[in-house]
C-alpha positions as CSV (number, residue, x, y, z in Angstrom):
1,X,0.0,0.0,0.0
2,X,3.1,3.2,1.1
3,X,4.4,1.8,-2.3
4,X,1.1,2.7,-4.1
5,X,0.5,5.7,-2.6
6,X,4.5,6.8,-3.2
7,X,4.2,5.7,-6.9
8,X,1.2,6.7,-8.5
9,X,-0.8,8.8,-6.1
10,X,3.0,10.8,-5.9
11,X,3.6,10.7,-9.7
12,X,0.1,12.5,-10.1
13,X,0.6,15.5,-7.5
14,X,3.6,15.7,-9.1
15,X,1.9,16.1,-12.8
16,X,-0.4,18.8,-10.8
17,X,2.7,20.6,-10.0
18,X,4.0,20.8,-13.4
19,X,1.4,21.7,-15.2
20,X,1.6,24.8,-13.7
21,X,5.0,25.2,-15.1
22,X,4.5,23.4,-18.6
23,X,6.3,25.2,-21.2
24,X,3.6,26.2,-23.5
25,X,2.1,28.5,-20.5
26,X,5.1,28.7,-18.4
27,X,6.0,32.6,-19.1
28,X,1.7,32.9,-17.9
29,X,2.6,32.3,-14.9
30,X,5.4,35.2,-13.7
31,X,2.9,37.6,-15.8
32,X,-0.2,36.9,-13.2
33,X,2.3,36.7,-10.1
34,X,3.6,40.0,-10.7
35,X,0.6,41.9,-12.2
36,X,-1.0,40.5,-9.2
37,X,1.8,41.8,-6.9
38,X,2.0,45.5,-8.5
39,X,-1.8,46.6,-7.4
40,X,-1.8,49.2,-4.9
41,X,-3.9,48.0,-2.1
42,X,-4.8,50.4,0.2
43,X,-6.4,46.8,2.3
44,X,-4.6,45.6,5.4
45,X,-2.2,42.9,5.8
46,X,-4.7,40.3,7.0
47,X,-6.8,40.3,4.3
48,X,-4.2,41.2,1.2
49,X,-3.6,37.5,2.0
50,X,-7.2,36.8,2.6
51,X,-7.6,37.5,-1.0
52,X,-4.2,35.9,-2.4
53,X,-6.5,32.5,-1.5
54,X,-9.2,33.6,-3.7
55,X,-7.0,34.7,-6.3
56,X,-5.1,31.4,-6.3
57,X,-8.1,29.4,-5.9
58,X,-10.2,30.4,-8.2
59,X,-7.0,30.1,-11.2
60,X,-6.5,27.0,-9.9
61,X,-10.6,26.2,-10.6
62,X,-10.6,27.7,-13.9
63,X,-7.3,26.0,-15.1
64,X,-8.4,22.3,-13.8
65,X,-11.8,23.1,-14.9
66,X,-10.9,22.8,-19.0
67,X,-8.4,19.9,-18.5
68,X,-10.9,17.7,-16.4
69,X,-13.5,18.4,-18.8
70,X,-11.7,18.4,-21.8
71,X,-9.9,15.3,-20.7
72,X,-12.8,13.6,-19.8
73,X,-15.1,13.8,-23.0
74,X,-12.4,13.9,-25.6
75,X,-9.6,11.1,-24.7
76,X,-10.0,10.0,-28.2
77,X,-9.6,13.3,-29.6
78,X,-6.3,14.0,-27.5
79,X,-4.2,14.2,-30.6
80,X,-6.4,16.4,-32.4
81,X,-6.4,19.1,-29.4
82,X,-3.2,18.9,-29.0
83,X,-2.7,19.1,-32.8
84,X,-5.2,22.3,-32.7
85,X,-5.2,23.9,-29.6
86,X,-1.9,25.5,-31.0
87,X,-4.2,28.3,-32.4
88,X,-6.4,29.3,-29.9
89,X,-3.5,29.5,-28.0
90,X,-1.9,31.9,-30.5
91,X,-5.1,33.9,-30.1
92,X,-4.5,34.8,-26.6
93,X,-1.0,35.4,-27.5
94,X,-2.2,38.3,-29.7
95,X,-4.5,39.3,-26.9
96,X,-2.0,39.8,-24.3
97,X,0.0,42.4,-26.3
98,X,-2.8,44.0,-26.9
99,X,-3.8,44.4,-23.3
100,X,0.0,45.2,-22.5
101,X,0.1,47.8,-24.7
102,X,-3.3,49.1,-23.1
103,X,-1.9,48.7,-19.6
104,X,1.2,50.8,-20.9
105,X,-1.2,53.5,-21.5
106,X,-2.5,53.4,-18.1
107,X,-5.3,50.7,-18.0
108,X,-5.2,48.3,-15.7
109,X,-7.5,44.7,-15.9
110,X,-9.8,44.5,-12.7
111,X,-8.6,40.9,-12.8
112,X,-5.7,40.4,-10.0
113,X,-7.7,42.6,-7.3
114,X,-10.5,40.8,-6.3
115,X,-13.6,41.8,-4.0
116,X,-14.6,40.1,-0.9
117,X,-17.7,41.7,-0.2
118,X,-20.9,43.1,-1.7
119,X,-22.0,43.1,-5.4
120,X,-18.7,42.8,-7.2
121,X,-17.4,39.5,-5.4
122,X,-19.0,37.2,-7.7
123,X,-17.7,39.3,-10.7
124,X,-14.4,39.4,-9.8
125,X,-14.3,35.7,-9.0
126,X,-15.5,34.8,-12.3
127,X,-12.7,37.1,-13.8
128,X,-9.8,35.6,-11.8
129,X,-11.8,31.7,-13.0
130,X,-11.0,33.3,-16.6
131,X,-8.0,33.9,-16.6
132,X,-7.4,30.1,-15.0
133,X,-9.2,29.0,-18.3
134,X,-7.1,31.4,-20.8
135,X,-3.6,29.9,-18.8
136,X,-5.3,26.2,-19.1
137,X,-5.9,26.8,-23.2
138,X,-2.5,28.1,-23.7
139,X,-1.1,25.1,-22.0
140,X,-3.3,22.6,-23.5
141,X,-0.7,21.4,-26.3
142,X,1.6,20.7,-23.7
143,X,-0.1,18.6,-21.0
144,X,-3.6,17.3,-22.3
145,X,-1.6,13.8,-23.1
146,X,0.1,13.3,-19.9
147,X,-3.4,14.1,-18.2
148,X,-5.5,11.3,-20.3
149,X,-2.9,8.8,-20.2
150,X,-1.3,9.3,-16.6
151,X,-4.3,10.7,-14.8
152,X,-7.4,9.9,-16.3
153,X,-6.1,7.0,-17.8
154,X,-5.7,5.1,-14.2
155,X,-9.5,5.1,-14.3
156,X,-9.5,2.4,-16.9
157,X,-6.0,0.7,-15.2
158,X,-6.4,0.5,-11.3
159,X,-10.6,1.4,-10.9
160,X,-12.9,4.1,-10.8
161,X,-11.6,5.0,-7.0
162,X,-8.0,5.0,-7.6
163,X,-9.4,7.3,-11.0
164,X,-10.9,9.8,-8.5
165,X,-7.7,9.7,-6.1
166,X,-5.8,10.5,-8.7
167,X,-7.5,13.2,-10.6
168,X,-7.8,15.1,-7.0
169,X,-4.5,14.5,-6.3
170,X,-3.6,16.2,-9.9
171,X,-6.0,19.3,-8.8
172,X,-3.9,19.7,-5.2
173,X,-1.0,19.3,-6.9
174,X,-1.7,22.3,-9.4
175,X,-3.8,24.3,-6.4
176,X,-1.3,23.9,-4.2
177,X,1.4,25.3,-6.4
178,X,-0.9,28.5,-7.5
179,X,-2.2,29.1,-3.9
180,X,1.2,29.1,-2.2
181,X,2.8,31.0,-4.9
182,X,0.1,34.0,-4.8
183,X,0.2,33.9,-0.4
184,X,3.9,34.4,-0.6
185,X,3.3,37.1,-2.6
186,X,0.8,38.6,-0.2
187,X,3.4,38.9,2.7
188,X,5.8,39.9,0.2
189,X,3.0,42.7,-0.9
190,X,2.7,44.0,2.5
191,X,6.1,45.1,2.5
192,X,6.0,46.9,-1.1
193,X,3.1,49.0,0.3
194,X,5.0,50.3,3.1
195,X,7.6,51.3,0.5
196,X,5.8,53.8,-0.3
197,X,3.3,54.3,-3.8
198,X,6.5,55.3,-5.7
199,X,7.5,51.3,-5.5
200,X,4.0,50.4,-6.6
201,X,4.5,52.3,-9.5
202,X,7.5,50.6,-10.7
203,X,5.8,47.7,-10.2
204,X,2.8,48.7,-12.4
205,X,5.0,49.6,-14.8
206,X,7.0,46.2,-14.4
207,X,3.6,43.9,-14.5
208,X,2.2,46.0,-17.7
209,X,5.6,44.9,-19.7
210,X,5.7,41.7,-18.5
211,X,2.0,40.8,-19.9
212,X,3.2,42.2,-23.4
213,X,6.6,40.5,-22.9
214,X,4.5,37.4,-22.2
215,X,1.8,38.4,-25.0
216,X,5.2,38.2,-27.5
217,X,6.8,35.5,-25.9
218,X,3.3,33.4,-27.0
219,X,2.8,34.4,-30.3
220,X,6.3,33.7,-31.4
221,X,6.2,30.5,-30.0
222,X,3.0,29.0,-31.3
223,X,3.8,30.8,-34.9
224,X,6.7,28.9,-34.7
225,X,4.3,25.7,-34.0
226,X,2.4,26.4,-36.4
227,X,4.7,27.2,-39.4
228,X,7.1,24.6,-38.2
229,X,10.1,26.7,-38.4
230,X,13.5,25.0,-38.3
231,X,14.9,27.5,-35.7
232,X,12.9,29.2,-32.9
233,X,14.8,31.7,-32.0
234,X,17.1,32.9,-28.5
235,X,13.9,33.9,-26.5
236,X,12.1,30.3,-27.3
237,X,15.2,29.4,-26.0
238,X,15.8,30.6,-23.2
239,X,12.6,30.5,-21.6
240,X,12.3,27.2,-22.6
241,X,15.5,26.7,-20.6
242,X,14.5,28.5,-17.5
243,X,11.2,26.2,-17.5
244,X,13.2,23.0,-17.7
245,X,15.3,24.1,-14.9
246,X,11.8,24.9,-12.9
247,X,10.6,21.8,-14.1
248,X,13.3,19.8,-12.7
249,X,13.7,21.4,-9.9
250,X,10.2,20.1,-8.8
251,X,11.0,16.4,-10.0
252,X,14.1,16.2,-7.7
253,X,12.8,17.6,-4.9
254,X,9.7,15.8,-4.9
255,X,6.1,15.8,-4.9
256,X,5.3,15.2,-1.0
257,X,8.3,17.4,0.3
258,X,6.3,20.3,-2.1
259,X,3.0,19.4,-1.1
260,X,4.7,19.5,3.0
261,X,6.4,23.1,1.9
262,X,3.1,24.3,0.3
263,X,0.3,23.3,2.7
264,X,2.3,25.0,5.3
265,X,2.3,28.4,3.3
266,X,-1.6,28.4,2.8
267,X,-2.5,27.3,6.0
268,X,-0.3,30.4,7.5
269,X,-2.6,32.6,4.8
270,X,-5.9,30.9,6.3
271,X,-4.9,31.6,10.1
272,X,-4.4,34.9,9.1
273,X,-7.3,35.2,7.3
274,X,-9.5,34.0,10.1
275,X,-7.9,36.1,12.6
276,X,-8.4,39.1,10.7
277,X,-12.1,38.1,9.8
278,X,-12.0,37.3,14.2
279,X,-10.7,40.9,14.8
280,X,-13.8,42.4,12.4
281,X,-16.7,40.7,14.2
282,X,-15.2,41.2,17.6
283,X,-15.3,45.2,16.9
């Protein structure tokens, strides 16, 4: 049974974990951290991480949303998605230089700021789900086959329980990952705001060419899918570098020792959470 649960119960937190990091999305992924990271909050501490776990969450829900669905009704369609989903993915490549060029100018995406309360919570949510879906098409070339074959594919090999164990296991993995990533910022965020509004500016300005950077970075790549060009080019290259470091970074160390690190970060963001939502109903 501990050699079960090490082997394939591990290898599909571990798949969770990745697919975060794949490479078709990969460069998605420092573009939402740090556009999340640059809005000036005027909020307190308690509840800038507060909503770091609805902003992670509800990427997290979006993302595994297509993949489960997708992968569910299509398994005999996984080459042609993977074959196709090249150009939708090239379509939001286009639209994120767009909105970086439009966040140059000054606009800013009510997507990374969610609100807790009153009429625009559900809105927000919704948004924050979107973008989860938009980061789970762009990575769809690049994990859809892993996910019907290792995850939903253990449905078929080991049971319908083992199926369900594992496909959860695949969403904690990935949930985890998000969530603790966007909590860490929070705390980090707390400390940019007492800097002062000058170093939330930069980091406006930082986010806004990062999401056309990442906008670029997107179209290039699937173009070069898609026309099959011989050579890619330095910044395929590199980033594609920097995600197989990531990447293998996470294999080494290990699924559980994550999932350990991880569980500790958002369960430091929920006590704060709930002390802060303690504090409010006490005065």
């Amino acid at each position: 049974m501990i050699g079960f649960v090490e082997g394939d119960f591990a290898y599909s937190l571990l798949l969770g974990m990745l697919a975060a990091v794949n490479p078709c999305g990969f460069v998605l992924l420092p573009a939402y951290l740090v556009s999340y990271l640059s809005v000036d909050d005027s909020s307190g501490p308690a509840l800038r991480v507060r909503r770091s776990l609805v902003v992670g969450s509800s990427v997290s829900v979006g993302f595994l949303a297509v993949f489960i669905v997708v992968g569910a009704v299509s398994r005999l369609f996984t080459g042609w998605l993977a074959t196709n989903a090249k150009y939708a993915a090239l379509v939001i490549g286009l639209g994120l230089m767009v909105v970086g060029v439009r966040m140059l100018g000054g606009w800013r995406p009510k997507l990374w700021v969610p609100s807790l309360s009153g009429s625009a919570r559900g809105a927000s949510t919704r948004n924050m789900v979107l973008f989860g879906v938009v980061y789970a098409v762009a990575s769809i070339g690049c994990t859809i086959g892993l996910l019907t074959t290792a995850i939903l594919g253990s449905f078929s090999r080991d049971g319908a329980l083992s199926g369900v164990i594992s496909v959860g296991l695949y969403g904690l993995g990935m949930g985890l990952f998000v969530v603790a990533l966007t909590t860490s910022l929070a705390f980090a965020k707390n400390a940019l705001v007492r800097g002062g509004r000058g170093v939330m500016k930069v980091m406006d300005r930082v986010s806004s060419v990062l999401v056309l950077l990442t906008g670029v970075y997107l179209t290039w790549y699937w173009y070069v899918a898609i026309t099959q060009r011989e050579e890619a080019g330095s910044l395929v290259t590199v980033v594609g570098r920097w995600q197989t470091n990531l990447a293998e970074t996470i294999t080494d160390t290990g699924s559980l020792r994550l999932v350990a690190v991880f569980a500790v970060i958002v369960a430091i963001g929920i006590v704060a959470a709930l002390r802060r939502r303690e504090t409010t109903t006490s005065t």
